[in-house]
C-alpha positions as CSV (number, residue, x, y, z in Angstrom):
1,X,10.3,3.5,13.1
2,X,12.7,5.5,10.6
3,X,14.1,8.8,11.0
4,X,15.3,11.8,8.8
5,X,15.8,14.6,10.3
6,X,12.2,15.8,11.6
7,X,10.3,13.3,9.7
8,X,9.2,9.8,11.1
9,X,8.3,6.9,9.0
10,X,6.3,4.6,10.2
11,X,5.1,0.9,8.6
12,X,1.4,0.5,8.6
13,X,1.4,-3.5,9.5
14,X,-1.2,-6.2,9.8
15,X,-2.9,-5.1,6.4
16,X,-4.8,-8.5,4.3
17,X,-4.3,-9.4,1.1
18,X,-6.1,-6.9,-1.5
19,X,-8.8,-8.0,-3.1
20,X,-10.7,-5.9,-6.7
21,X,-13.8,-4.2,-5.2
22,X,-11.7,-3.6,-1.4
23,X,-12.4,-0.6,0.1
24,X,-8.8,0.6,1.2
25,X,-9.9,3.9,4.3
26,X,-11.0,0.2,6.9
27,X,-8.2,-1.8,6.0
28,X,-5.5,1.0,7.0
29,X,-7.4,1.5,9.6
30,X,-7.1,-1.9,10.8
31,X,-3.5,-1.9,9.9
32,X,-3.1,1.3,11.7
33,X,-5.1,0.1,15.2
34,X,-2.5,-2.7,15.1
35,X,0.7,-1.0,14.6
36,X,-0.3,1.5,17.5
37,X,-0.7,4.3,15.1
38,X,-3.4,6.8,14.8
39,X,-3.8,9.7,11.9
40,X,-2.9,13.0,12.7
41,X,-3.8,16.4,11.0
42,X,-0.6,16.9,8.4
43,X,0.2,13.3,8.5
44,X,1.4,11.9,4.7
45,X,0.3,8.4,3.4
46,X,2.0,6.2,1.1
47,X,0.2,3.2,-0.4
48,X,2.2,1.0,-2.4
49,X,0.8,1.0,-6.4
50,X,-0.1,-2.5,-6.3
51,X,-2.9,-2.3,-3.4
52,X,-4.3,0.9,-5.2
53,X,-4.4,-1.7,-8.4
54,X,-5.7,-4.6,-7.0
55,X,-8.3,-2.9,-5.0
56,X,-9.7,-1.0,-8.4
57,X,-9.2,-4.5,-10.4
58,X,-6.3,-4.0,-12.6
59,X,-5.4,-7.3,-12.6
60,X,-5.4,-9.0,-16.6
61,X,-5.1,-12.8,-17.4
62,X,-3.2,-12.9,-20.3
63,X,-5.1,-16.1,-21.4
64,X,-7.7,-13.0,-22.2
65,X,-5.5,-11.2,-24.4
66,X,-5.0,-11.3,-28.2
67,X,-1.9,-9.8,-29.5
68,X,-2.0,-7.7,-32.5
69,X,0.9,-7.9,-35.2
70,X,2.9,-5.0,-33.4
71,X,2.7,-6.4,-30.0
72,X,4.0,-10.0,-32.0
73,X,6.6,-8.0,-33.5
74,X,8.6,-6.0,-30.4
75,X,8.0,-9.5,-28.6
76,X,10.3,-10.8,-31.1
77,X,12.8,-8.1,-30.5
78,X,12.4,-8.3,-26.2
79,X,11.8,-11.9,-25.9
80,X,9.0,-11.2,-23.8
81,X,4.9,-12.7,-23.9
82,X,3.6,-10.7,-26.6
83,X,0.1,-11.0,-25.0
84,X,1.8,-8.9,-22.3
85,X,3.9,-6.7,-24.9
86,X,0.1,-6.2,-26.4
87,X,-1.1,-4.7,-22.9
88,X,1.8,-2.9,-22.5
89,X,1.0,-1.4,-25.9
90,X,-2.4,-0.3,-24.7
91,X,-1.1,1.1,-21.6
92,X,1.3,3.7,-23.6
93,X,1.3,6.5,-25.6
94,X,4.6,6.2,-27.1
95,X,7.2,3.1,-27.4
96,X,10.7,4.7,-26.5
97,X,13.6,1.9,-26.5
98,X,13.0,-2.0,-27.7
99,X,16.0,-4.4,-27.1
100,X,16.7,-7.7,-25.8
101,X,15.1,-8.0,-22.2
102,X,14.0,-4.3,-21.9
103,X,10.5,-2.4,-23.6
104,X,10.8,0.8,-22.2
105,X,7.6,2.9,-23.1
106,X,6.0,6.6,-22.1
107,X,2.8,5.7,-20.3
108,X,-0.9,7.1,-21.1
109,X,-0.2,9.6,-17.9
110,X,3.1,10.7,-19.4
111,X,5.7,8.5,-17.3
112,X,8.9,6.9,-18.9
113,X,9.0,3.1,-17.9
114,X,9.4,-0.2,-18.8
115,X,6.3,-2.6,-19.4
116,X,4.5,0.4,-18.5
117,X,4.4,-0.7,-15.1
118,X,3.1,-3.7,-15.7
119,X,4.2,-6.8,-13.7
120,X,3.4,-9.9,-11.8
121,X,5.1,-9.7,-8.4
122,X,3.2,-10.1,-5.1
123,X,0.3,-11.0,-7.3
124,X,-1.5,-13.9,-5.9
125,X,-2.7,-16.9,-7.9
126,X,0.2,-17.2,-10.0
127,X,-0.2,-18.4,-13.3
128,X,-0.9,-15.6,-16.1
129,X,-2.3,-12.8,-14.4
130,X,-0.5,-9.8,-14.5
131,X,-1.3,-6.2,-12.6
132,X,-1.6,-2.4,-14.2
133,X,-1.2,0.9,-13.1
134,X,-4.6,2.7,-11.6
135,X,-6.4,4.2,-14.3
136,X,-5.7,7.5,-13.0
137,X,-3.5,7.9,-9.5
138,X,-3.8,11.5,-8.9
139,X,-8.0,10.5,-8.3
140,X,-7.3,7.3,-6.3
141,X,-5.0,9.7,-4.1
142,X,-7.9,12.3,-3.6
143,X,-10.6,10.1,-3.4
144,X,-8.7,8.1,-0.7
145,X,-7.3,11.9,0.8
146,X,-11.6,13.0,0.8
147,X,-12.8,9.6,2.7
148,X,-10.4,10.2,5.7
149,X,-11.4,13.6,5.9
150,X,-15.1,12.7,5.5
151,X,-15.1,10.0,7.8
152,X,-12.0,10.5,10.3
153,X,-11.8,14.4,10.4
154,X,-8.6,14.1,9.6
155,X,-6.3,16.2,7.1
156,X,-4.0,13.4,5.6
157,X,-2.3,13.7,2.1
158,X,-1.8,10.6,0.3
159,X,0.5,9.8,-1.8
160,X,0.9,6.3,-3.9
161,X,4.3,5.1,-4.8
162,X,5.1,2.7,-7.8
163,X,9.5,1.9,-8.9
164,X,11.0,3.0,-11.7
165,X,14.0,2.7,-13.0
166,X,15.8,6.4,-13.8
167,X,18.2,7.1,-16.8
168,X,21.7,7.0,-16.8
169,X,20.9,5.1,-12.9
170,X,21.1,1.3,-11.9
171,X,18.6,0.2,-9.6
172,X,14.6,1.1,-9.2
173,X,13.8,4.2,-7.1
174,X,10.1,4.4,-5.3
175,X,8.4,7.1,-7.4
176,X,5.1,9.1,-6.5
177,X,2.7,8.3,-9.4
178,X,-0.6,9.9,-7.5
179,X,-0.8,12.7,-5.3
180,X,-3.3,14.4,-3.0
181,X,-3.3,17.0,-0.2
182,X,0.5,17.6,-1.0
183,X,2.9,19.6,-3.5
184,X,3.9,16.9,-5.2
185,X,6.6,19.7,-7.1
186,X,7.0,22.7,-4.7
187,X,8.4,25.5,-6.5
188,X,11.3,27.4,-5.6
189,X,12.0,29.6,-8.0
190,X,11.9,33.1,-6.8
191,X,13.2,32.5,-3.5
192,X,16.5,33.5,-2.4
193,X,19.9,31.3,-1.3
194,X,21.2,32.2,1.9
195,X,23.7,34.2,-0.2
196,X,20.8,36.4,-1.1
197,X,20.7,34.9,-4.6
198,X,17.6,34.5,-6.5
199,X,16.9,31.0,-7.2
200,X,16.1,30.5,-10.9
201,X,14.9,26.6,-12.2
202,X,14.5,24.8,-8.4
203,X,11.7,23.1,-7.9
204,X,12.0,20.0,-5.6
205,X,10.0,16.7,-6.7
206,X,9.0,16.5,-2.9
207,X,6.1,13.4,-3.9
208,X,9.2,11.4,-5.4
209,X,11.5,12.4,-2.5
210,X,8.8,10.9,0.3
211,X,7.7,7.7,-1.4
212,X,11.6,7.2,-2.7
213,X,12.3,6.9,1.6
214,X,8.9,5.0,2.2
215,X,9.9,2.5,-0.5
216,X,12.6,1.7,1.7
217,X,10.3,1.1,4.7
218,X,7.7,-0.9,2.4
219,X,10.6,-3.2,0.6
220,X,10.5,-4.8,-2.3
221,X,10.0,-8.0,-1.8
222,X,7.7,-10.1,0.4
223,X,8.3,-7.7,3.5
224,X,4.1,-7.5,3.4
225,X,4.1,-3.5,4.1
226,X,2.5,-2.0,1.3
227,X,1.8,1.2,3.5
228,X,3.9,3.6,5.3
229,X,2.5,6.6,7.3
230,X,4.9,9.6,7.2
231,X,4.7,12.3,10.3
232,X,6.4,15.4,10.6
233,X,6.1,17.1,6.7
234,X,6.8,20.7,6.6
235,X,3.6,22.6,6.3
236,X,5.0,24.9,3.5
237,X,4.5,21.2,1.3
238,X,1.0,20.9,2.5
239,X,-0.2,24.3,1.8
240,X,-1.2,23.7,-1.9
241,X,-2.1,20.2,-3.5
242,X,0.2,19.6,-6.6
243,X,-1.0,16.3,-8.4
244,X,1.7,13.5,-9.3
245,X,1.0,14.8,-13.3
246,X,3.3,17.6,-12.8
247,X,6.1,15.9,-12.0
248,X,6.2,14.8,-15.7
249,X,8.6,16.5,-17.9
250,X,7.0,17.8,-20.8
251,X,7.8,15.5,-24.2
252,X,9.2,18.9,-25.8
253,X,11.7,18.9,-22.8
254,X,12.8,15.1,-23.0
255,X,16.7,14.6,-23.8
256,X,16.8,11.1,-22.8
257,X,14.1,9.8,-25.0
């Protein structure tokens, strides 16, 4: 168990390997019954992206994709499987930066990444098959936040967590990609320093903030925790549900891109 401050993170262990078609609510509660846990009203939480994905079948064999003469081209430029650059392409909206090794692209739901998210790690069966983003997080999260309160009587938020890298920052960063039952961006503005003075822009990414510290209690690797249950968030967060969508800077407001 982690601590910060008032908050406790726990590591929900024990869970099976995901499979398309799971239903997620019994196998966290299986993982919860054996890590000694039990859900709380106010508790947070955080799936990993990848057990979201598999269980809503976003896996892809590229031996079913057929790349299209864009796709063939930026794999030229990348040196990566331009059947993958090709779903990558379907993934996004927009493609931002193309060099050597990197495709970084703005996602259908808005988000600046590379690959679009797409990836093979902790994907079983090897060979070509790759893994997506949900088709829309902010409706696993609330569909996932409605069964435990339908079936455990339980107010839980949920939040799901996926790693991106940032600009101008080495290193990948857990980031909150779906949200429900929490303020993913709590605004600020309007309140007052402890100087009295009125605050004017701050509005703190509390969904990336959470899932950055349970990414650090899930790993990266094969650590086999792809869930981490969060006690002790501040009510004032819990008050109003703020999807992940808003923690998306608006194109218009973009200066890295």
């Amino acid at each position: 168990m982690t601590h910060t401050n008032s908050l406790s993170f726990h590591p929900i262990q024990g869970l099976p390997e995901v499979h398309a078609g799971d239903q997620l609510l019994p196998l966290l509660e299986a993982g919860l019954l054996s890590s000694q846990l039990q859900l709380e009203d106010g508790d947070v939480l955080v799936l990993a992206q990848k057990i979201v994905s598999k269980a809503e079948g976003r896996a892809v064999d590229l031996a079913s994709v057929t790349p299209g003469a864009e796709a063939r081209r930026l794999a030229a430029i990348c040196h990566k499987d331009p059947r993958l650059v090709e779903l990558i392409l379907q993934e996004s909206s927009a493609v931002l930066r193309t060099v050597a090794g990197v495709l970084i692209v703005r996602h259908r739901l808005g988000f600046t990444l590379a690959n679009a998210g797409i990836d093979q790690s902790n994907l079983p069966g090897g060979g070509e098959r790759v893994l997506l983003l949900p088709e829309d997080p902010d409706a696993s999260a609330a569909a996932l936040s409605q069964q435990i309160s339908e079936h455990l009587g339980k107010r839980v938020a949920v939040l799901i967590a996926d790693s991106f890298g940032r600009p101008w920052r080495m290193g990948v960063c857990g980031t909150c990609i779906g949200c429900a039952g929490l303020s993913a961006l709590f605004d600020m503005r309007g309140a007052t320093d402890r100087e009295g003075r009125i605050l004017g822009v701050t509005q703190l990414a509390v969904g990336d903030q959470l899932c950055a510290t349970a990414t650090l209690v899930c790993g990266e690797a094969a650590e086999s925790t792809p869930a981490v249950l969060i006690r002790g968030v501040s009510e004032r967060f819990l008050t109003n549900s703020r999807p992940a969508t808003e923690l998306v800077r608006p194109a218009a407001e973009d200066l890295f891109s």
